[in-house]
Structure formats: C-alpha cells, structure tokens
PDB file with SEQRES, HELIX, SHEET and CRYST1 records, atoms N, CA, C and O in Angstrom:
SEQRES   1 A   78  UNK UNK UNK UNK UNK UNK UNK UNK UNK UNK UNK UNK UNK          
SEQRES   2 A   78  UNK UNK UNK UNK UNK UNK UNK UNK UNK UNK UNK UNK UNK          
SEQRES   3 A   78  UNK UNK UNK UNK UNK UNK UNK UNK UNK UNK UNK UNK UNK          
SEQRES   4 A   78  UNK UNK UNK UNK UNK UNK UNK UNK UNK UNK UNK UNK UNK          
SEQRES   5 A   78  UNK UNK UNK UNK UNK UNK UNK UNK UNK UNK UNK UNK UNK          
SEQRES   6 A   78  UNK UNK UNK UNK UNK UNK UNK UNK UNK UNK UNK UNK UNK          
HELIX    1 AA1 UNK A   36  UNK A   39  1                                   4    
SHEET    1 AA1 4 UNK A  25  UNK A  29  0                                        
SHEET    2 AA1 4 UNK A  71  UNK A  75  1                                        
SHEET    3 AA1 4 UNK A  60  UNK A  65 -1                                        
SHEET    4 AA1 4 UNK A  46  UNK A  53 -1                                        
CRYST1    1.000    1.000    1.000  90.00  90.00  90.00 P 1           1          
ATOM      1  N   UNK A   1      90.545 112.544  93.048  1.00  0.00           N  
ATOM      2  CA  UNK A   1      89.401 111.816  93.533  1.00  0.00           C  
ATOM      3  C   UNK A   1      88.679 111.222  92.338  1.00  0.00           C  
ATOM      4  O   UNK A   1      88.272 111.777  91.317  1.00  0.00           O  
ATOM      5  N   UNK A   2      88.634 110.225  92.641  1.00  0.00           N  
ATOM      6  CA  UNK A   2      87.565 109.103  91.449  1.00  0.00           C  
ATOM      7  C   UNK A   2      86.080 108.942  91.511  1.00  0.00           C  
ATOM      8  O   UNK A   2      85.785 107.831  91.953  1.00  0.00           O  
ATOM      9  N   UNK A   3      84.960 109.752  91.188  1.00  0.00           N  
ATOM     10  CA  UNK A   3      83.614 109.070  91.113  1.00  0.00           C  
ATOM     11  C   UNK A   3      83.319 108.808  89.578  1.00  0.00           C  
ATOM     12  O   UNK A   3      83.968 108.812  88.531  1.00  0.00           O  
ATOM     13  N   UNK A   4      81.631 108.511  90.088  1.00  0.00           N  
ATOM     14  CA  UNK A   4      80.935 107.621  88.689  1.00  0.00           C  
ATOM     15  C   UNK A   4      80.252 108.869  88.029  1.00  0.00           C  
ATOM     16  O   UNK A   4      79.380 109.282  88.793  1.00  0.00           O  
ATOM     17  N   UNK A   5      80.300 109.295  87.375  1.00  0.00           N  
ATOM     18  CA  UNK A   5      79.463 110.403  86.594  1.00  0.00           C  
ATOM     19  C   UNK A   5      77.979 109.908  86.203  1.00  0.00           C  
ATOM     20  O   UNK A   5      76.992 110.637  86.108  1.00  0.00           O  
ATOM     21  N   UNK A   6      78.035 108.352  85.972  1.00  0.00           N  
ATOM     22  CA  UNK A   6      76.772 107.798  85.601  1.00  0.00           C  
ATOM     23  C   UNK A   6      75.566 107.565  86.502  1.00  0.00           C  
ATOM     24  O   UNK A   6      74.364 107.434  86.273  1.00  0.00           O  
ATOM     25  N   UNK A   7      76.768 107.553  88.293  1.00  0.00           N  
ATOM     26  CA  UNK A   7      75.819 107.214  89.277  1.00  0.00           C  
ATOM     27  C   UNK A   7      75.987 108.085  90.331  1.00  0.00           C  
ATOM     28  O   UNK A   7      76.228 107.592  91.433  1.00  0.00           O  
ATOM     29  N   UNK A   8      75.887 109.614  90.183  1.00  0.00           N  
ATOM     30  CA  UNK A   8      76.352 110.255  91.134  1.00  0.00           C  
ATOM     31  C   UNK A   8      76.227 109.785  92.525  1.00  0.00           C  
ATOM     32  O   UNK A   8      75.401 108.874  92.471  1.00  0.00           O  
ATOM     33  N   UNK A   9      76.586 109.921  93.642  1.00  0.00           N  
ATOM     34  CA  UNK A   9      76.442 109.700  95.086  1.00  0.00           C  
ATOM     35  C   UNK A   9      76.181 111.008  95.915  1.00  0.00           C  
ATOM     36  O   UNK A   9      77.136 111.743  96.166  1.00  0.00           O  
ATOM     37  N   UNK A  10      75.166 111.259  96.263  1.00  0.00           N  
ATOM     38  CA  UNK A  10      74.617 112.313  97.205  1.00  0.00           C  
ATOM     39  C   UNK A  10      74.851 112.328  98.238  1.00  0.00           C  
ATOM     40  O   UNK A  10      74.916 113.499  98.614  1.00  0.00           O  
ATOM     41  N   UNK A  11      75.130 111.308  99.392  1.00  0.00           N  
ATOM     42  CA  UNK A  11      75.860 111.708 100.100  1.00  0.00           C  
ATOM     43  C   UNK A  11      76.973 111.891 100.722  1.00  0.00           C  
ATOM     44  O   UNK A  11      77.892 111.109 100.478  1.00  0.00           O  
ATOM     45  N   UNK A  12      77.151 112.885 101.605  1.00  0.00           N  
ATOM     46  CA  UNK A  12      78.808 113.585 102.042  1.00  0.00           C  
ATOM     47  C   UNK A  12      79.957 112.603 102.883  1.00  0.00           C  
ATOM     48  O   UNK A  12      79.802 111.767 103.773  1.00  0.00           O  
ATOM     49  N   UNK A  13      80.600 112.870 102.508  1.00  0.00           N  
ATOM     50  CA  UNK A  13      82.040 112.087 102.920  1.00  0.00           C  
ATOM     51  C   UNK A  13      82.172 112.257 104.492  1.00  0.00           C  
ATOM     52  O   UNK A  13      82.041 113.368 105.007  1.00  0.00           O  
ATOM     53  N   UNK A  14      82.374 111.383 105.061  1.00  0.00           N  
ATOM     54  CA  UNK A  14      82.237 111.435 106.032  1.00  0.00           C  
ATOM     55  C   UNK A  14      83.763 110.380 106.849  1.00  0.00           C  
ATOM     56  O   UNK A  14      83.761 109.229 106.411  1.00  0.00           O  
ATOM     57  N   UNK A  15      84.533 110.567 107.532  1.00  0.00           N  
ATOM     58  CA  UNK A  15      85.722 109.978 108.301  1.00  0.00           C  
ATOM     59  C   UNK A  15      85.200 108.949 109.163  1.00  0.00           C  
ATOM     60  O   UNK A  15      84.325 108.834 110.020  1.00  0.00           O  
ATOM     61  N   UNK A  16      86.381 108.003 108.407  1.00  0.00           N  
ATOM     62  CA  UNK A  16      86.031 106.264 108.684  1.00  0.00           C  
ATOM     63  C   UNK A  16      86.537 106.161 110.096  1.00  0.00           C  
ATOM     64  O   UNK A  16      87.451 106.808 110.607  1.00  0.00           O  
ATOM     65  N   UNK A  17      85.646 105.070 110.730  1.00  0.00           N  
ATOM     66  CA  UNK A  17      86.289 104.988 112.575  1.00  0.00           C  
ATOM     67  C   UNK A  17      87.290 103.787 112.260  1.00  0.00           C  
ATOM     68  O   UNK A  17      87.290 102.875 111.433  1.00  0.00           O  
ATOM     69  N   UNK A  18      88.124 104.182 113.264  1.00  0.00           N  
ATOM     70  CA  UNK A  18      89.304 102.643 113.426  1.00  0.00           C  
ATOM     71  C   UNK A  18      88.504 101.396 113.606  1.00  0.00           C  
ATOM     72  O   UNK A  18      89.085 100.431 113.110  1.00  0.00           O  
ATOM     73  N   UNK A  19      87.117 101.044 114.273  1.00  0.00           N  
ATOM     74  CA  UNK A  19      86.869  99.996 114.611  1.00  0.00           C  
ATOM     75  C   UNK A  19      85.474  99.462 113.590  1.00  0.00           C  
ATOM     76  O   UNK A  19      84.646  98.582 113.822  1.00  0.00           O  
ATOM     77  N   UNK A  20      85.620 100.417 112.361  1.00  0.00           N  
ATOM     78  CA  UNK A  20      84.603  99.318 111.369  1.00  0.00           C  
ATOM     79  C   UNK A  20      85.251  98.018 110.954  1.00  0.00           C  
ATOM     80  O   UNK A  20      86.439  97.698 110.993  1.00  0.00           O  
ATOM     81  N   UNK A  21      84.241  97.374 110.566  1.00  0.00           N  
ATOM     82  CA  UNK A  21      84.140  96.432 109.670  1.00  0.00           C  
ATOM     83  C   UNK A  21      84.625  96.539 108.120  1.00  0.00           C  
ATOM     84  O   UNK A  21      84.165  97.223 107.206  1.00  0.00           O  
ATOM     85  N   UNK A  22      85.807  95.547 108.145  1.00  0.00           N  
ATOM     86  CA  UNK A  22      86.400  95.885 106.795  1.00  0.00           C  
ATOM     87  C   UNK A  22      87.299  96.159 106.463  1.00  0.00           C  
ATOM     88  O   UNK A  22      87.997  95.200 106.793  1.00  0.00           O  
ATOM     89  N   UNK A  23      88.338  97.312 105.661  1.00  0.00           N  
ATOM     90  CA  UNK A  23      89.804  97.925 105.577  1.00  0.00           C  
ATOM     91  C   UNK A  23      89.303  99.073 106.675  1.00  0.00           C  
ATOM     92  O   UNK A  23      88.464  99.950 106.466  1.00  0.00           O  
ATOM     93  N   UNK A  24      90.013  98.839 107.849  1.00  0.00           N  
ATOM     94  CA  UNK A  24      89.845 100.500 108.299  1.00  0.00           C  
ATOM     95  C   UNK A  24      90.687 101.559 107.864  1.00  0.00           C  
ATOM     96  O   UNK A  24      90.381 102.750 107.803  1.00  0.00           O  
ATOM     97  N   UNK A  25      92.140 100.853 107.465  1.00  0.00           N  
ATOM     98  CA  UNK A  25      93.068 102.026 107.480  1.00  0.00           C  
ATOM     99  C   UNK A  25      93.964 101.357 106.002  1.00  0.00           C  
ATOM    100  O   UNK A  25      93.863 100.203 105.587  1.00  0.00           O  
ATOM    101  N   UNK A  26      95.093 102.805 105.225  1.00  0.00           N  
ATOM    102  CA  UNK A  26      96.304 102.006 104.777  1.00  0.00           C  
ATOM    103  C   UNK A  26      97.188 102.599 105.767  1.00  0.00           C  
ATOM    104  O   UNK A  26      97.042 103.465 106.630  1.00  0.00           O  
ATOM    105  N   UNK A  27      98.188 101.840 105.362  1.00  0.00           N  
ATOM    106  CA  UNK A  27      99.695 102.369 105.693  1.00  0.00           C  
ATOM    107  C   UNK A  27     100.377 102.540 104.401  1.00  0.00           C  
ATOM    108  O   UNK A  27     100.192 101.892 103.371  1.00  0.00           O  
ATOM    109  N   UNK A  28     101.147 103.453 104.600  1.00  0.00           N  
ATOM    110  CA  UNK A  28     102.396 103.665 103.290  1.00  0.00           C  
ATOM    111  C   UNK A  28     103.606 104.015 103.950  1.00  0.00           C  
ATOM    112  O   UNK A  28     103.477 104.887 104.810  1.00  0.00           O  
ATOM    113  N   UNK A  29     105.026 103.449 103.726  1.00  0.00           N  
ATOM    114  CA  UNK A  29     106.377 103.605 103.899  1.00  0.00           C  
ATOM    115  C   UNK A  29     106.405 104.647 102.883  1.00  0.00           C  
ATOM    116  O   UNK A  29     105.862 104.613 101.779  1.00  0.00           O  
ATOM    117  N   UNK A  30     107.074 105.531 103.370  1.00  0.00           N  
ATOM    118  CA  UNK A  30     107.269 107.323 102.301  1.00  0.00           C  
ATOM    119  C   UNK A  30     109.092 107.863 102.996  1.00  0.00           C  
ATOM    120  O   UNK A  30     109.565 107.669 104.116  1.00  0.00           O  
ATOM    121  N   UNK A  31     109.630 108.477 101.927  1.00  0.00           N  
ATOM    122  CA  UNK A  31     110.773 109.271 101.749  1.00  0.00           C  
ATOM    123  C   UNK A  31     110.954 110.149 102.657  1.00  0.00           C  
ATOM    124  O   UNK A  31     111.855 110.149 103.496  1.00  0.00           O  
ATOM    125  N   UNK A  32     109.815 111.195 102.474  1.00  0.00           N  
ATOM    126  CA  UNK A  32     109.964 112.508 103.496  1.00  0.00           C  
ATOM    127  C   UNK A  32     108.628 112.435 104.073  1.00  0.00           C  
ATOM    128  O   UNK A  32     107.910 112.719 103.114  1.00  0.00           O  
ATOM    129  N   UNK A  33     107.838 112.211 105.119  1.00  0.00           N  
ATOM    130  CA  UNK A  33     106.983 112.448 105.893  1.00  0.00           C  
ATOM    131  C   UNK A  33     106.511 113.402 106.351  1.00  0.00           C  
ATOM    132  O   UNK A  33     105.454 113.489 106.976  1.00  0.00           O  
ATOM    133  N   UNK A  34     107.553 114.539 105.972  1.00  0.00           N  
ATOM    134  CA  UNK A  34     106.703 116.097 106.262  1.00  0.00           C  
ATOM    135  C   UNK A  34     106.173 116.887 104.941  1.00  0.00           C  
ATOM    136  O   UNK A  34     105.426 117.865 104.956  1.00  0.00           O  
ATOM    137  N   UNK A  35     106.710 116.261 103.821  1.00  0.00           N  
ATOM    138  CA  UNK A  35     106.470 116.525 102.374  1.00  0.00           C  
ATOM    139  C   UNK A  35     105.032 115.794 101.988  1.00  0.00           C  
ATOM    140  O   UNK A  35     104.135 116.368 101.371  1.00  0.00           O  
ATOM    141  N   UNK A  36     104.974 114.444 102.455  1.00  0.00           N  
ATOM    142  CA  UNK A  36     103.591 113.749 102.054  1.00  0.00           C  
ATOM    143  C   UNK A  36     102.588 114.641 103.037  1.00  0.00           C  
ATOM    144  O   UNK A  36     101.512 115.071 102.621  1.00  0.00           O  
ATOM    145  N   UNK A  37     103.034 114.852 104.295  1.00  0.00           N  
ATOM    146  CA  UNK A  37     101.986 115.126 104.855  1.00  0.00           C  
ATOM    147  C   UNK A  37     100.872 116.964 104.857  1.00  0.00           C  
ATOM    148  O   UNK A  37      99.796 117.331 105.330  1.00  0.00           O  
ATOM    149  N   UNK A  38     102.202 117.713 103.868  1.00  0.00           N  
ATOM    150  CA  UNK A  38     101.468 118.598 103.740  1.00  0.00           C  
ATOM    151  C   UNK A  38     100.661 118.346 102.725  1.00  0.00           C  
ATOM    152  O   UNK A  38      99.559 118.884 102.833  1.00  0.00           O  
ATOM    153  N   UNK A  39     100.940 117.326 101.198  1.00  0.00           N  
ATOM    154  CA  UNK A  39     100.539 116.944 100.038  1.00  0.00           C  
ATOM    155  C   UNK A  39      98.884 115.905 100.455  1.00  0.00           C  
ATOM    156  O   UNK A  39      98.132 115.387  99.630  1.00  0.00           O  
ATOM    157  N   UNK A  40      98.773 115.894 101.762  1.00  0.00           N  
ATOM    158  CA  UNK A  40      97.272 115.186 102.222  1.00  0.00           C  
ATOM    159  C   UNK A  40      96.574 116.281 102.585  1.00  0.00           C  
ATOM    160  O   UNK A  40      95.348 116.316 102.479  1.00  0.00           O  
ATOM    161  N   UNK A  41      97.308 117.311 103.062  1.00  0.00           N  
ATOM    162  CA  UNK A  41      96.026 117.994 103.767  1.00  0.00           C  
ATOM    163  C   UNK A  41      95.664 118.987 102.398  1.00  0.00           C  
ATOM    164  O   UNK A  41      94.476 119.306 102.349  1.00  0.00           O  
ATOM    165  N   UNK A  42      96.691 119.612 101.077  1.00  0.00           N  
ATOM    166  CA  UNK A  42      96.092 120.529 100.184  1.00  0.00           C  
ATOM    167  C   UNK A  42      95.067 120.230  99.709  1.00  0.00           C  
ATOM    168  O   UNK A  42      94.494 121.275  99.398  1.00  0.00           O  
ATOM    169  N   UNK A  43      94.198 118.975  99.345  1.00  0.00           N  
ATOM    170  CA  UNK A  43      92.937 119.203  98.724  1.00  0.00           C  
ATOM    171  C   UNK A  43      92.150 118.693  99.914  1.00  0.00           C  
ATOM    172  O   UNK A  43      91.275 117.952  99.465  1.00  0.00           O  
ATOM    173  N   UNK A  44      92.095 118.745 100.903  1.00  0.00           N  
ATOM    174  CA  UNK A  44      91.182 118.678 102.411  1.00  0.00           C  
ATOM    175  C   UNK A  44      91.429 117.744 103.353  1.00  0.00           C  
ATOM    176  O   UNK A  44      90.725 117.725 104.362  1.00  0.00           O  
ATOM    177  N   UNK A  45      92.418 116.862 103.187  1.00  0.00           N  
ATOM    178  CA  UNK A  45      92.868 115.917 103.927  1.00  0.00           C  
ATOM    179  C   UNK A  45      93.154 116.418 105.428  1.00  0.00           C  
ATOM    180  O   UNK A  45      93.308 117.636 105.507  1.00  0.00           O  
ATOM    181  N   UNK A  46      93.251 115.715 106.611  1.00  0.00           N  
ATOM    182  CA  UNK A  46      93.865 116.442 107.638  1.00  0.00           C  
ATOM    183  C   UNK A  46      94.820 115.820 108.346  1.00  0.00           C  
ATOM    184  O   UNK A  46      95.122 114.654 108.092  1.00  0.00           O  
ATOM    185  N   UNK A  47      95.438 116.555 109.365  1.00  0.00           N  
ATOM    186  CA  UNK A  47      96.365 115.176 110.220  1.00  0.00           C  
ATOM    187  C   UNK A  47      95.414 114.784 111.525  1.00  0.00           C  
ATOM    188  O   UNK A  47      94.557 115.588 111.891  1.00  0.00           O  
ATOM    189  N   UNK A  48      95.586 113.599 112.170  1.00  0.00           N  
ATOM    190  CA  UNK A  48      95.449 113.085 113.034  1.00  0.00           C  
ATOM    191  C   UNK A  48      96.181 113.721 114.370  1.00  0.00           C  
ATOM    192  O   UNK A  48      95.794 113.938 115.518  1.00  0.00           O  
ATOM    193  N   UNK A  49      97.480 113.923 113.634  1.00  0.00           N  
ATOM    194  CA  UNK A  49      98.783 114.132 114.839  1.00  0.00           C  
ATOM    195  C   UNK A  49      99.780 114.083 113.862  1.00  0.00           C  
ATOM    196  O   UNK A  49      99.853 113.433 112.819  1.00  0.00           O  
ATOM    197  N   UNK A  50     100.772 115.139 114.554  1.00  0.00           N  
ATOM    198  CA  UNK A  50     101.711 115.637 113.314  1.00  0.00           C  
ATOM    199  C   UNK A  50     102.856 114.212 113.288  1.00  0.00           C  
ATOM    200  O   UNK A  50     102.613 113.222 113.977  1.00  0.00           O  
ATOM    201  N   UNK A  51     103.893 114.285 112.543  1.00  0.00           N  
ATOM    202  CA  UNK A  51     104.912 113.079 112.829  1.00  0.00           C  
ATOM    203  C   UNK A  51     105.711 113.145 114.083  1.00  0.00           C  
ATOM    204  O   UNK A  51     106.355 114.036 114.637  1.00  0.00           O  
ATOM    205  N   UNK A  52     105.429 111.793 114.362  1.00  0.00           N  
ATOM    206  CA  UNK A  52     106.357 112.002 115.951  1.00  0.00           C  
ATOM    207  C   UNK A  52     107.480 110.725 115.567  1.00  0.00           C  
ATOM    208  O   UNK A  52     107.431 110.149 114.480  1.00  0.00           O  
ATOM    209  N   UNK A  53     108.235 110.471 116.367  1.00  0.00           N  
ATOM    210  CA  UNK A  53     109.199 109.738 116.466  1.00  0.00           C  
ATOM    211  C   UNK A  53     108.948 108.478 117.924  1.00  0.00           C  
ATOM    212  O   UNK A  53     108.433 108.590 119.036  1.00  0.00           O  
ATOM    213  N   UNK A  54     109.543 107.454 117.263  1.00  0.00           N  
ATOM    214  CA  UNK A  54     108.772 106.194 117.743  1.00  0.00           C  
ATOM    215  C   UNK A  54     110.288 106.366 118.680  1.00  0.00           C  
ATOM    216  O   UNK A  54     111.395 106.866 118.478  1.00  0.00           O  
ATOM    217  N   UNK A  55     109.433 105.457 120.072  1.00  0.00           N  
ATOM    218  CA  UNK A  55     111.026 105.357 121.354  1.00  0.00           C  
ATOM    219  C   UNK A  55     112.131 104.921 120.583  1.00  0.00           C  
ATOM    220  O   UNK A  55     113.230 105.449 120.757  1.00  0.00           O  
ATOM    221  N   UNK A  56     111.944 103.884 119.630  1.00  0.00           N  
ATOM    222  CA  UNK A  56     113.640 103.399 119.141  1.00  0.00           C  
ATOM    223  C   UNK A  56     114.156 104.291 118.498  1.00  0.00           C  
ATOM    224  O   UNK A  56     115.370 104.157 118.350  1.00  0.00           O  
ATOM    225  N   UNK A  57     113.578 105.409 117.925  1.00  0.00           N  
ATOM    226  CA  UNK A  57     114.320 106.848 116.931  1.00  0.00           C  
ATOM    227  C   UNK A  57     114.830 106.268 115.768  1.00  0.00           C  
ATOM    228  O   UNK A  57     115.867 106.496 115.146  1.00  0.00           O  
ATOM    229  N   UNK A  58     113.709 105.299 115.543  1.00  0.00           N  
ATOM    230  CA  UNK A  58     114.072 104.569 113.971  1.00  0.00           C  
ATOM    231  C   UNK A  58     113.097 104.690 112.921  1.00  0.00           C  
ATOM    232  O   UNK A  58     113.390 104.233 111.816  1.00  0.00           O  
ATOM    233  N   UNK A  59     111.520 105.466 113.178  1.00  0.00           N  
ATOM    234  CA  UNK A  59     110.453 105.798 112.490  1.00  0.00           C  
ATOM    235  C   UNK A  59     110.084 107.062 113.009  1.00  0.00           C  
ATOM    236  O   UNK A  59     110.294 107.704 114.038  1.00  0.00           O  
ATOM    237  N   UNK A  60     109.386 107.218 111.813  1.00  0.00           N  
ATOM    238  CA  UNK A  60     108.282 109.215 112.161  1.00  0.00           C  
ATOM    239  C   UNK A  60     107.192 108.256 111.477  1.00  0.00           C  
ATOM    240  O   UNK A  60     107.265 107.434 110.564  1.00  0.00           O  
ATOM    241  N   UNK A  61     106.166 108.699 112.290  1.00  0.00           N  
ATOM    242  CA  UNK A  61     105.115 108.262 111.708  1.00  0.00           C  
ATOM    243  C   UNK A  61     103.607 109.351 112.334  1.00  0.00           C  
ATOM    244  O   UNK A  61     103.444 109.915 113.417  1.00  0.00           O  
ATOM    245  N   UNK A  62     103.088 109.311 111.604  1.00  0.00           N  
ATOM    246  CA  UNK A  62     101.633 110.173 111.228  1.00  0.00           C  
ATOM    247  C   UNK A  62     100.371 109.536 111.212  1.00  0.00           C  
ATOM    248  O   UNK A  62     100.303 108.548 110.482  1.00  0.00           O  
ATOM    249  N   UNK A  63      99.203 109.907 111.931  1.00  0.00           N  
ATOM    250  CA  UNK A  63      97.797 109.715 111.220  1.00  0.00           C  
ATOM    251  C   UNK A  63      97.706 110.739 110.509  1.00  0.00           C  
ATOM    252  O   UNK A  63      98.406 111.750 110.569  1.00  0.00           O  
ATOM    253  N   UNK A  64      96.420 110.399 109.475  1.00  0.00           N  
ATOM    254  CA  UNK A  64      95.821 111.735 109.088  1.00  0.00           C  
ATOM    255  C   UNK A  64      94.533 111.093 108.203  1.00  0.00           C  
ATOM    256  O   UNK A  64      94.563 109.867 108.101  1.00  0.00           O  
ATOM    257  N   UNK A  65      93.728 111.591 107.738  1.00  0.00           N  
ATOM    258  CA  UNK A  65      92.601 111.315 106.575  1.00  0.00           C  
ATOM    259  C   UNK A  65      92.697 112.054 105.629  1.00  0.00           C  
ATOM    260  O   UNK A  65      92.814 113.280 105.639  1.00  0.00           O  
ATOM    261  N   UNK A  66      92.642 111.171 104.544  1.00  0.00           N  
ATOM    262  CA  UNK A  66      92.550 111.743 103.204  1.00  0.00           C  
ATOM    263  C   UNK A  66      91.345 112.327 103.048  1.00  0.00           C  
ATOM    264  O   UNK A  66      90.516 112.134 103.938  1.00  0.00           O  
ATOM    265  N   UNK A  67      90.898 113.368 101.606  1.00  0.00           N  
ATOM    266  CA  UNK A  67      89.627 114.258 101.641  1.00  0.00           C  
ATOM    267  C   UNK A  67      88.406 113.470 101.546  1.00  0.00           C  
ATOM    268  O   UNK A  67      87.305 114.011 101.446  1.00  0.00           O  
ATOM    269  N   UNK A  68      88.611 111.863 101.581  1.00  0.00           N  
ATOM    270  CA  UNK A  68      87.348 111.693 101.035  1.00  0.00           C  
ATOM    271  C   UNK A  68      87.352 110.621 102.831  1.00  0.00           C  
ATOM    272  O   UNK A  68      87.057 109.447 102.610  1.00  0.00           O  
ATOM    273  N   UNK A  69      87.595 110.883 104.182  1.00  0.00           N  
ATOM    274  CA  UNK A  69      87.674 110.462 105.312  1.00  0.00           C  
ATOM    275  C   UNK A  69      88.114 109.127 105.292  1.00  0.00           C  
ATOM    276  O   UNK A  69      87.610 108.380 106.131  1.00  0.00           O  
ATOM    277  N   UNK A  70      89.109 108.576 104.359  1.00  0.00           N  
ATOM    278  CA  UNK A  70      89.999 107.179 104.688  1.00  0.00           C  
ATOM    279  C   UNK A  70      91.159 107.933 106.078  1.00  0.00           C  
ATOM    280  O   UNK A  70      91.720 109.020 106.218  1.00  0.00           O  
ATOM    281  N   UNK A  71      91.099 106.979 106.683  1.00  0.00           N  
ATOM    282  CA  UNK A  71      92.439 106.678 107.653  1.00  0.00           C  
ATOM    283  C   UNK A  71      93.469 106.539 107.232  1.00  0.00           C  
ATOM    284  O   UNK A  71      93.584 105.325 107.401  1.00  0.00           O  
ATOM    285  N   UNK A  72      94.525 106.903 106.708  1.00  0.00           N  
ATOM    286  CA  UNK A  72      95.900 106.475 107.110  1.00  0.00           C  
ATOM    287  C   UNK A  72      97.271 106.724 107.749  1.00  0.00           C  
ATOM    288  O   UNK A  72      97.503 107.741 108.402  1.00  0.00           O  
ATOM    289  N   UNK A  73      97.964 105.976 107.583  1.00  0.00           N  
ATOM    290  CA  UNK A  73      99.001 106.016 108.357  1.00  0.00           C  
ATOM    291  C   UNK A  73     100.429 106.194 107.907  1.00  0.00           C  
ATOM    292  O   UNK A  73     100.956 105.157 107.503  1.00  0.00           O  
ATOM    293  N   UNK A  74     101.259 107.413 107.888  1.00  0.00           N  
ATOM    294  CA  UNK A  74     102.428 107.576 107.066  1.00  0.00           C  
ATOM    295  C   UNK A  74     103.807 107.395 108.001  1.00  0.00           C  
ATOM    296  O   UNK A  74     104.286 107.993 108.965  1.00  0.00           O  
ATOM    297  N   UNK A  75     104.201 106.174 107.136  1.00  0.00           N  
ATOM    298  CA  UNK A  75     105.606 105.657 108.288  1.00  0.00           C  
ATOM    299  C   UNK A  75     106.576 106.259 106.898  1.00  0.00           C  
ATOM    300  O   UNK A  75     106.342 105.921 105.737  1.00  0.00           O  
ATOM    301  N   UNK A  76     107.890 107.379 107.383  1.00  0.00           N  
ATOM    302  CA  UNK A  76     109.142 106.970 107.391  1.00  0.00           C  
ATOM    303  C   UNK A  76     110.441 106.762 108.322  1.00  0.00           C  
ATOM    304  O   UNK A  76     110.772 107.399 109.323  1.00  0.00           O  
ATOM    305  N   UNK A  77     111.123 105.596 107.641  1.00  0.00           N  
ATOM    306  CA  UNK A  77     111.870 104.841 108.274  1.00  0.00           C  
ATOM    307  C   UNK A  77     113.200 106.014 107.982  1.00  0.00           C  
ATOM    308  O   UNK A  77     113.411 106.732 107.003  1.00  0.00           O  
ATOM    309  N   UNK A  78     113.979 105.845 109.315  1.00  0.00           N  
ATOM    310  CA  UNK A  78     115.117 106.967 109.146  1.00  0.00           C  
ATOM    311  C   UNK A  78     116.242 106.475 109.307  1.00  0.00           C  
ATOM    312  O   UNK A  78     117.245 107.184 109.216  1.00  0.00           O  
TER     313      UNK A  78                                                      
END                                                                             
C-alpha cells in the first residue's frame, strides 16, 4: 500500500460501489485464479464470490476488493 507521509489521510478506507463516478473497477487476465485470489485477501482484501466458471467453460473469473476497497475483477482464461 502507497500513502503520503507528508499528508497523512485520516480517513478509513472504505469499498468503492460499482455505480460511482469514475474508474469503478480493474480487471486483470492472471495464470492461476485461485493463487491470486488467496494473495488479495492476505493483507485484508476480500472476495466478492469465489471463481466460478463462465457457461462457455472457457473463463474462471472472481470479484473481490483489494485492502484499500478497490473493486476488481480476476479473469483466467483456461
């Protein structure tokens, strides 16, 4: 996690909604999808919903938020 030491920020992190204004979410294409997704939740990240498999059985894909409440979205392609 990246802050300003010069300008601390007091207040708490709080999980971004799908329908702000702005970037709501990333996506990332990843290798193993059950490997990234435990590597989000060790420093407080969580899942959304674990990886499921899309009807064509050609993606696993995941929500989850990172610790500081970004959205994203982890697609791998199989």
């Amino acid at each position: 996690m990246l802050h300003y030491y010069s300008h601390p920020e007091d207040r708490k992190i709080t999980k971004q909604k799908l329908n702000q204004l702005g970037c709501s979410y990333l996506a990332f294409g990843v290798f193993d999808i059950d490997s990234i997704c435990i590597e989000i939740q060790r420093p407080g990240g969580a899942l959304v919903n674990p990886p499921i498999l899309s009807n064509d059985k050609k993606l696993e894909v995941a929500y989850c938020n990172d610790n500081e409440g970004n959205f994203l979205e982890i697609v791998e392609v199989l």
